[in-house]
C-alpha positions in Angstrom: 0.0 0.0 0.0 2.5 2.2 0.8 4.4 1.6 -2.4 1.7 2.5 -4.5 0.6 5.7 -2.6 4.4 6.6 -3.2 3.7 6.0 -6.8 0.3 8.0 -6.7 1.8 10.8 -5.0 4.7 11.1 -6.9 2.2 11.2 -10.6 -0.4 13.6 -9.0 1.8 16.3 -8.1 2.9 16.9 -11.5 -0.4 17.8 -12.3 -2.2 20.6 -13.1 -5.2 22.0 -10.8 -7.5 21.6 -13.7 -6.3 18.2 -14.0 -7.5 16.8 -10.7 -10.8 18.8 -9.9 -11.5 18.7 -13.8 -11.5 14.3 -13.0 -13.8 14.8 -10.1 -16.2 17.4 -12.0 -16.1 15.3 -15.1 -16.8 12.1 -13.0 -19.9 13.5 -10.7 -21.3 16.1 -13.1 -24.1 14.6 -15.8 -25.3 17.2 -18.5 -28.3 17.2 -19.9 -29.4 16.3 -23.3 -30.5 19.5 -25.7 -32.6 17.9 -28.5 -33.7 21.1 -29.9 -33.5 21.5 -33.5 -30.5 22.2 -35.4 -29.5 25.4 -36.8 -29.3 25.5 -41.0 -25.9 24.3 -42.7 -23.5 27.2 -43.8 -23.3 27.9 -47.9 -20.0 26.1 -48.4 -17.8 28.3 -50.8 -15.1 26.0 -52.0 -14.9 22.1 -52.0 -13.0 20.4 -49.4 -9.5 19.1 -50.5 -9.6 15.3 -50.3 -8.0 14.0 -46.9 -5.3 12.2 -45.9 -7.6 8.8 -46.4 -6.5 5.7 -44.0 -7.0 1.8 -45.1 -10.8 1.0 -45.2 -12.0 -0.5 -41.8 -15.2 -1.7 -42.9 -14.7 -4.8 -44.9 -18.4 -5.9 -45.4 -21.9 -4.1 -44.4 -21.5 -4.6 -40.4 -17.5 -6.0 -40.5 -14.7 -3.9 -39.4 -11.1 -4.4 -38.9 -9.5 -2.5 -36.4 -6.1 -2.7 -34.5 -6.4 -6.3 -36.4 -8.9 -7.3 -35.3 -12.1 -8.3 -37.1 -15.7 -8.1 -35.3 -19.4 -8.3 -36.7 -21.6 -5.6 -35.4 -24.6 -8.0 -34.5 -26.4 -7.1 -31.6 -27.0 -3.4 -30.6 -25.2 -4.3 -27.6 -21.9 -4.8 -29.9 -21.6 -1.5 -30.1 -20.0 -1.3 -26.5 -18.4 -5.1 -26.4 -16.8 -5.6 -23.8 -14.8 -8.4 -25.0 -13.0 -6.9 -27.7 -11.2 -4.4 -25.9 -12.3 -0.6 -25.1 -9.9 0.5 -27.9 -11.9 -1.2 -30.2 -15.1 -0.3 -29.3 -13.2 3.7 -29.9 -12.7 2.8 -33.2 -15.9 1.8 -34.0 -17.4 4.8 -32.8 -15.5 7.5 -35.2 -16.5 6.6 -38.8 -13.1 6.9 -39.9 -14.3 4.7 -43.2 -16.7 7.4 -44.7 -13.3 9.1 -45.6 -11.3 5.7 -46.1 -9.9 4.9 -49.3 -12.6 3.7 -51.7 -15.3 5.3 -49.6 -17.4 6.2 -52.8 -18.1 2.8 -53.0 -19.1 2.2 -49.8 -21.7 5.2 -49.6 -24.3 2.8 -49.4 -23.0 0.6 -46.4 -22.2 3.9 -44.7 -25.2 5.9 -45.3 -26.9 2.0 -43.4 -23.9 2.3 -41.0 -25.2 5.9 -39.8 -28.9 5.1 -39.5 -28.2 1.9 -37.2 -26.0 4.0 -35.4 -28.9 6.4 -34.5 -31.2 3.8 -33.4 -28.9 2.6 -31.0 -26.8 4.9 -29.7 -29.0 6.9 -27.2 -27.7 10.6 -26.8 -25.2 10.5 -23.8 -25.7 7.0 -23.2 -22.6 4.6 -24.1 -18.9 4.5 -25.3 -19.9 6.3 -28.6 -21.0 9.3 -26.1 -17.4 9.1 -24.9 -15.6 13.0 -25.4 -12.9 11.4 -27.6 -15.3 9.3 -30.0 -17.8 11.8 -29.7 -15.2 14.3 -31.4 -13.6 12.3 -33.9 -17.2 11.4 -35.1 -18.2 14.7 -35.4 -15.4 15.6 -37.9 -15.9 12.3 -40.0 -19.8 13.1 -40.4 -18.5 16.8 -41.2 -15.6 15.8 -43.7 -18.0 12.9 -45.6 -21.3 15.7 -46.1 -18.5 18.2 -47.4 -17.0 15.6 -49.9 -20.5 16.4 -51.6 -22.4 13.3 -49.3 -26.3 14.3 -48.0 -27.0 14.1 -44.6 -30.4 13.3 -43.8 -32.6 16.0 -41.8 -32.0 13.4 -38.8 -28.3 13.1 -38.8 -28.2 17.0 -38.7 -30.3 16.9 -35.8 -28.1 14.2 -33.8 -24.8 15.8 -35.4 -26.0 19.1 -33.5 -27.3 17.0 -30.3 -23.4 15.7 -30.5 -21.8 18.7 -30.7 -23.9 20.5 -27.8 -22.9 17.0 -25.6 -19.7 17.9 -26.6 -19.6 21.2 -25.5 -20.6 20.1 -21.7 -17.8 17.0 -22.3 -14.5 18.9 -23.0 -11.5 16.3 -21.5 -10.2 19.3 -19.2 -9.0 16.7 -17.0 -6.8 14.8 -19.8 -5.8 17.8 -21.9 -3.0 17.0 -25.0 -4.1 15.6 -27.5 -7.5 14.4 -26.1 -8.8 18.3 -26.0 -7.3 19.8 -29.2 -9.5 17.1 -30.9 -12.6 18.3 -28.7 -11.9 21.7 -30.1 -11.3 21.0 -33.9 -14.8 19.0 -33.5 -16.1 22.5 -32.2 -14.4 24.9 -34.9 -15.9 22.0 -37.6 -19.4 22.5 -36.2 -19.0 26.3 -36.0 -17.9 26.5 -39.6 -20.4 23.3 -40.9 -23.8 24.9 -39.1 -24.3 28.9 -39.1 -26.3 31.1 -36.6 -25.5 32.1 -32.9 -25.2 28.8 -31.5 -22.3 27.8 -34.1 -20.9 31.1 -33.3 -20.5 30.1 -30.1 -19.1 26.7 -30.8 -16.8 28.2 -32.9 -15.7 30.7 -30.9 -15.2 28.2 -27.7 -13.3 25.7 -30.6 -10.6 28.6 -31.8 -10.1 30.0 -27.9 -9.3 26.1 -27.1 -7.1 26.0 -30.1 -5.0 29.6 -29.8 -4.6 28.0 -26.0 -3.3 24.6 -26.9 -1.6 24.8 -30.5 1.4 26.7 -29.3 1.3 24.8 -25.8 1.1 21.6 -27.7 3.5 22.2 -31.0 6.6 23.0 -29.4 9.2 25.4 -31.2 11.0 22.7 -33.0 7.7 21.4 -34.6 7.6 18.1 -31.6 4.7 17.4 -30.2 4.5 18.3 -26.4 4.0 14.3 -26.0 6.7 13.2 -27.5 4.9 10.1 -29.4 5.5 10.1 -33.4 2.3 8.3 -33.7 0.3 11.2 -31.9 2.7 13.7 -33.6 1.1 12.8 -37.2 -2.3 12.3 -35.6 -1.7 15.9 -34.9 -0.3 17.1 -38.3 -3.5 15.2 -39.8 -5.6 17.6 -37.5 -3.5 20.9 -38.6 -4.2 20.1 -42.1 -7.8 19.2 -41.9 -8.3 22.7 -40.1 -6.3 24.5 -43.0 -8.5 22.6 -45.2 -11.7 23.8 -43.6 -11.1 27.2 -43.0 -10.2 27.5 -47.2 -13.9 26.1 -47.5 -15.4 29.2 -46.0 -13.0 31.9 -46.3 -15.5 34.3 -44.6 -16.3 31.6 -41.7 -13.5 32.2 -39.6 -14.2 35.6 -37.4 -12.2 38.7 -37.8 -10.5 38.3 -34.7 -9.3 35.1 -35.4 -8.3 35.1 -39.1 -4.4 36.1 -38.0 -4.3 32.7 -35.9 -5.5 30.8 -38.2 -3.1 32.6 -41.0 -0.5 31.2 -39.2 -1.4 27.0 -39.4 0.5 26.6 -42.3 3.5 28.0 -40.5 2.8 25.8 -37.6 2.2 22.4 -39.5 5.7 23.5 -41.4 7.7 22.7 -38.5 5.5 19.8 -37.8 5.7 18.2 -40.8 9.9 18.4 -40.7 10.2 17.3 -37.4 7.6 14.0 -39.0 10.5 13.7 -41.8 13.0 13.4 -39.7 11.9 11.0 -37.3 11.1 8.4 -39.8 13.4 6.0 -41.3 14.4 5.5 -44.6 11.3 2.6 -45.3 9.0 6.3 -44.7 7.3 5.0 -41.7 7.5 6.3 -38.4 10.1 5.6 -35.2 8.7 3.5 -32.2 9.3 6.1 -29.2 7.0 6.2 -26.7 3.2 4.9 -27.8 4.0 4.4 -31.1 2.6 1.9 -33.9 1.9 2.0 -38.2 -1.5 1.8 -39.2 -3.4 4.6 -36.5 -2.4 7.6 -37.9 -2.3 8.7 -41.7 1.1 7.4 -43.0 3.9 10.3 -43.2 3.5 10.3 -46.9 0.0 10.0 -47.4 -0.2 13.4 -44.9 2.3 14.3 -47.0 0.5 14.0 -50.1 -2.6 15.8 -48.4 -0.6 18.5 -47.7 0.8 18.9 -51.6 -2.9 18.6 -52.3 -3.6 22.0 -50.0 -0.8 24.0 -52.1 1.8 23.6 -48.9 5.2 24.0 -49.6 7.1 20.9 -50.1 9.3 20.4 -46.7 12.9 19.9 -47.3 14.3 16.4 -46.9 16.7 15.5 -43.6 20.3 15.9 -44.9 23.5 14.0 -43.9 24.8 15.2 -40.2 23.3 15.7 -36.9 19.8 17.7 -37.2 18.7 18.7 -33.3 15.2 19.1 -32.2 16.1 20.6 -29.0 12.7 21.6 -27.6 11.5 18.0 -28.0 14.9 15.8 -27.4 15.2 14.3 -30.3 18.4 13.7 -32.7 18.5 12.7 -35.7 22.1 11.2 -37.3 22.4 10.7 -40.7 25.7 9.6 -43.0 24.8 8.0 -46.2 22.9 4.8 -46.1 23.1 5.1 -42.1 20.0 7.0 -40.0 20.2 7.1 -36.4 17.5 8.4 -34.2 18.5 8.9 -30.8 16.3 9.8 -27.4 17.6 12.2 -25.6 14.0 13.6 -24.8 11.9 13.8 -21.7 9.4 11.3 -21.1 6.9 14.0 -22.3 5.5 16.9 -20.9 5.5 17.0 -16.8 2.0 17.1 -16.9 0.9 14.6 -19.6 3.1 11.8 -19.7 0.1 9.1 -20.1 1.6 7.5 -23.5 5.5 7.4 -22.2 7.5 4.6 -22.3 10.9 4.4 -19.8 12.8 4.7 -23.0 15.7 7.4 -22.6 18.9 7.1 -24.4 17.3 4.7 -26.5 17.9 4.9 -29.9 17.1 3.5 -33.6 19.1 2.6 -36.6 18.7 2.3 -39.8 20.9 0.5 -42.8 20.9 -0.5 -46.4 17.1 1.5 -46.4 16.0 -1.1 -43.9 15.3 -1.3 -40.2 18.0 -3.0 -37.9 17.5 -1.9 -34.5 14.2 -1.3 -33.1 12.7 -0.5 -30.1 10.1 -2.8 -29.1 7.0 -0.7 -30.4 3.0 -0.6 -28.9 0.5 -3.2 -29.4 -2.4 -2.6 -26.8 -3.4 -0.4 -24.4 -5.3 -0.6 -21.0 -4.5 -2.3 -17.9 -2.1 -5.7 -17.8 1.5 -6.9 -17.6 1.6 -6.8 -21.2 1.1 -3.3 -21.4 3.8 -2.5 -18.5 5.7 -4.6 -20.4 5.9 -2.7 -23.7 6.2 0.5 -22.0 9.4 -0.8 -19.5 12.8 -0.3 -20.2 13.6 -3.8 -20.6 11.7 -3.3 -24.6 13.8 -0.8 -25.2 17.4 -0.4 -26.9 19.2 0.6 -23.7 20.3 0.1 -20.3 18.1 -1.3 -17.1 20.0 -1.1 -13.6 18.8 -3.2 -11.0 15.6 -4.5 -12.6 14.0 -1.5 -12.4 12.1 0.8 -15.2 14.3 4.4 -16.0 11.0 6.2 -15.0 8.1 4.6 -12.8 5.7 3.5 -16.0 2.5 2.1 -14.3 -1.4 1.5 -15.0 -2.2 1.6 -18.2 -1.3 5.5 -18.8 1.0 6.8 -15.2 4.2 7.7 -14.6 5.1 8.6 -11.2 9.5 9.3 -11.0 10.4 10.5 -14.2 14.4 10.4 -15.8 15.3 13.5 -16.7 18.2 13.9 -19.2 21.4 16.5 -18.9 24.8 17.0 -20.1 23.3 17.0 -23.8 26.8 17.0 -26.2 27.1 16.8 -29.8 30.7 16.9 -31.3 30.6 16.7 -35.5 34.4 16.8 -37.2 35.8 15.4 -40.4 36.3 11.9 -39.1 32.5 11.6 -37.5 30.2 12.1 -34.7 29.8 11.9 -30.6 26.8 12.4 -28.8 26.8 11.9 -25.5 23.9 12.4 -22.7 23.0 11.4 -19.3 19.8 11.1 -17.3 19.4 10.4 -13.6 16.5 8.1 -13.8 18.1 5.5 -11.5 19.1 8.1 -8.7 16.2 7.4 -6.6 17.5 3.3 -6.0 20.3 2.8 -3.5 23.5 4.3 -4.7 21.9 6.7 -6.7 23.6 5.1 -9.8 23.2 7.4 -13.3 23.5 6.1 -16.5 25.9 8.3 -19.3 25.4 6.9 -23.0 27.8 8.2 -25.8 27.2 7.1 -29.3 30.4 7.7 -31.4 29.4 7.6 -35.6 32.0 7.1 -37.9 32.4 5.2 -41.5 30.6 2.1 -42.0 30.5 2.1 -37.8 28.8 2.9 -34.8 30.2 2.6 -31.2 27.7 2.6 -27.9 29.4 3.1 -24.6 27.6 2.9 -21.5 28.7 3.9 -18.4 27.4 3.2 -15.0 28.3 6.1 -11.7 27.2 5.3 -8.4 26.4 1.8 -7.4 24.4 -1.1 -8.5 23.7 -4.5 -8.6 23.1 -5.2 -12.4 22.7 -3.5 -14.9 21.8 -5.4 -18.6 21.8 -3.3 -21.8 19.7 -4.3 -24.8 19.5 -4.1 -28.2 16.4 -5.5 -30.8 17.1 -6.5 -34.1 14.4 -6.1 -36.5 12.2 -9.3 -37.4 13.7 -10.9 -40.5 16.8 -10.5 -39.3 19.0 -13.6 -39.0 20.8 -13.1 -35.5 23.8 -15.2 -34.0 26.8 -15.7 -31.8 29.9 -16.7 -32.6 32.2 -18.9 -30.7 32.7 -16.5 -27.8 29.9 -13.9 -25.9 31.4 -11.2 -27.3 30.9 -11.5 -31.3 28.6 -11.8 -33.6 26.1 -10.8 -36.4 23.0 -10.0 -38.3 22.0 -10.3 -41.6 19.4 -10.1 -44.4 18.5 -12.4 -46.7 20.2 -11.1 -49.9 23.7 -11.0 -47.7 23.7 -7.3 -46.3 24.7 -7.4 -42.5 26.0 -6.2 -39.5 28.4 -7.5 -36.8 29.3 -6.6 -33.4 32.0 -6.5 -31.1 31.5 -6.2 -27.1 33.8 -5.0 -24.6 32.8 -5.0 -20.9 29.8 -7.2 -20.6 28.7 -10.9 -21.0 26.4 -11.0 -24.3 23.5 -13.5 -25.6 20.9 -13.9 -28.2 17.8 -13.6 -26.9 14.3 -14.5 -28.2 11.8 -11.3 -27.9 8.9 -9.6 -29.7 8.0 -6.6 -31.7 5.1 -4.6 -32.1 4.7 -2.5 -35.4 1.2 -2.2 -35.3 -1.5 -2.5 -32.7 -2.9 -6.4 -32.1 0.7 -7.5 -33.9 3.2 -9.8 -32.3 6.5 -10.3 -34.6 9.6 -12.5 -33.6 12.8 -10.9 -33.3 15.8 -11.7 -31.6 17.7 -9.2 -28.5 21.1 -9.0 -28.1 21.7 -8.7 -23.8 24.6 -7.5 -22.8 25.2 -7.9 -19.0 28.0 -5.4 -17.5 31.0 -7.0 -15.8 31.6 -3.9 -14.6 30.5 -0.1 -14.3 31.6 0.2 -18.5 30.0 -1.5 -21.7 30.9 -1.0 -24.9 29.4 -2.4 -28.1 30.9 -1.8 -31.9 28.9 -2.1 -34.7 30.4 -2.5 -38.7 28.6 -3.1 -41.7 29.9 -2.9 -44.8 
């Protein structure tokens, strides 16, 4: 008990005010439902650009795929199924196919999909009522009647019962990335319906907006919560807002027309901090919660933005490229791309999707993925979960079986490692970045962990070093599934390879090393094979060289 108060305490003081009497107002207070009729849809003066579009979900009239996962809708009660996981049930509730690729040709099965969906989804009532659903829903219904789709007298109605739910629902208590979508669902409805009470919804939408966007996007172009995965979810919302506002030029009030002038700007920065942490395959790193297949991929939001007249972003060059705001570095020579974590866990206040990851990294050769961090398959409440979000998924060190920051539940931290002593050396003959973080210093001895990555030609060096005491401490490193991993005759050789000959060897200095069965997790519901290379210090030093050819 007294563990986990220790835990509790040391989460909830991070927060903000709003955070903890927002959770208690949000629990106790229940609005009421306003079924009064809905106000008149605004002229629309220009068509909506086509979206960033996502894989269809919906495979056959009342079959979906999410998170890979396929479920009938049967029953009305399927709508809130239990036994397929609350995640799930999200993703049936947003209607991201009515702007999926091939949606035209679904119209029929969605236009069904809406009408069932009425009948037996009572307003308030239900996951679908959820904040979070309820916004992403919102847009979906907004985006698919813009792409020239009728909405029946009906829909309207509920779409405006949604949005005045919504209004009484804002996710105060979570904040990130959970409000700015509340708000975009309110500057939609104030720019879709016209009259006072979409004034007011739009004015309520943009005040969120000019609160959060520069509190969210940090300088660099990061996102506040350090996730790629949420980072392009965000990007995707920047651009469907720049895409709305060119739909009704005169929609957007006086007052706010300079903010909104200044999107493109802001999902700039955005969209080269995206290019840069991605590898060279175009898909996005695994720090933090982070899987393929929930956001838009980098270049289809690419693409989306080419479609909205954007300039083209430039593409990462060869050498060290900094996000300092965020904690991020990129290292790129030739066919090599490094990503390194020298990041916070996220912001103080929001770390819910961090993973006790720092001074991790991620390499790339030949174009391909070679080392990996473990990646995100679920969320919610299990040993799973703590699992993937532990240090011991992660390529770097764990001292005395414990996490580098105090992951728990399904979306806590309670001690956090902070990183310092940030330096990066570039010269003719290569690279050096080297960083510490003082995760560890609350165990007995107060040990911190100082990682330098030294890039050269063809090579890569990792030295770890331990100060302060411990009992253990094991480093790790993934190889990407696919890979062909093995030992050679002693613990401290070795190699990986591809199938067509490409591969990598090691060399370890300081530590006794084995091959290690583990998993990976690209997407959500996916378990891969891959193999780990452990390294177990012999002393207070490790070192590990990598060569390829």
């Amino acid at each position: 008990m007294t563990r986990y108060f220790m835990k509790w305490l040391h989460t909830v003081r991070h927060l903000r005010p709003v955070q903890i009497y927002g959770r208690i107002w949000f629990k106790l207070y229940r609005p009421s439902i306003d079924l009064s009729p809905a106000a008149a849809v605004r002229p629309i003066f220009g068509a909506l650009t086509v979206p960033a579009q996502r894989k269809s979900s919906l495979l056959y009239p009342w079959v979906f795929r999410f998170l890979n996962e396929e479920h009938a809708l049967v029953e009305p009660g399927d709508w809130d199924n239990s036994s397929v996981g609350k995640l799930w049930c999200y993703n049936l509730h947003y209607f991201d196919d009515l702007n999926a690729k091939g949606a035209a040709a679904r119209s029929d099965w969605h236009r069904a999909l809406i009408g069932r969906w009425l009948l037996e989804n009572s307003p308030g009532q239900g996951t679908g009522w959820e904040p979070y659903p309820t916004s992403l829903r919102i847009v979906n219904w907004i985006k698919w009647a813009l792409a020239g789709n009728h909405l029946e007298p009906e829909w309207l109605h509920s779409l405006a019962v949604q949005v005045r739910w919504l209004t009484k629902r804002l996710e105060v208590h979570l904040l990130g990335n959970h409000l700015f979508s509340n708000a975009k669902a309110l500057v939609f409805a104030g720019l879709f319906f016209e009259g006072p009470e979409a004034a007011v919804w739009l004015e309520k939408g943009m005040a969120i907006l000019a609160r959060e966007v520069p509190e969210q996007i940090l300088p660099d172009g990061g996102h506040c919560e350090r996730s790629p995965m949420y980072h392009a979810l965000a990007v995707e919302d920047m651009l469907d807002l720049i895409n709305l506002a060119a739909t009704s030029p005169g929609g957007v009030p006086e007052r706010w027309r300079g903010f909104a002038a200044s999107w493109p700007e802001t999902v700039g920065r955005m969209r080269i901090w995206l290019a840069a942490m991605c590898h060279p395959d175009g898909e996005i790193s695994f720090f933090n919660d982070a899987a393929i297949g929930i956001a838009p991929s980098p270049t289809a939001l690419e693409t989306y933005a080419g479609r909205l007249l954007l300039p083209p972003v430039p593409a990462p060059r060869d050498g060290a490229t900094h996000f300092a705001d965020s904690g991020y570095i990129r290292v790129q020579r030739g066919e090599m791309v490094a990503l390194l974590d020298v990041a916070p866990v996220g912001t103080d206040y929001l770390p819910g999707h961090a993973h006790a990851d720092t001074l991790s990294f991620e390499l790339s050769l030949f174009g391909r993925r070679v080392l990996v961090n473990s990646g995100t398959s679920r969320y919610g409440v299990g040993s799973e979960r703590l699992r993937q979000r532990g240090t011991a998924a992660h390529n770097t060190v764990m001292i005395d079986g414990q996490d580098s920051s105090e992951v728990w539940g399904g979306f806590r931290v309670a001690r956090r490692a902070s990183p310092f002593g940030l330096r990066v050396e570039e010269d003719g003959n290569g690279m050096r970045v080297v960083c510490s973080h003082d995760g560890y210093a609350r165990l007995a001895g107060r040990p911190m962990h100082r990682r330098e990555w030294r890039f050269s030609d063809g090579a890569l060096e990792i030295v770890d070093v331990i100060e302060g005491e411990f009992r253990e401490a094991v480093s790790h490193l993934f190889f990407s599934p696919g890979m062909e991993v093995s030992e050679e005759n002693s613990t401290e050789t070795g190699h990986a390879g591809f199938s067509d000959g490409r591969s990598i060897a090691w060399r370890v200095e300081g530590s006794a090393a084995r091959v290690v069965p583990a998993t990976y997790h690209a997407e959500f519901g996916a378990v891969e094979p891959n193999r780990c290379l452990e390294m177990r210090f012999a002393g207070p030093r490790c070192t590990i060289r990598l060569r390829w050819d």
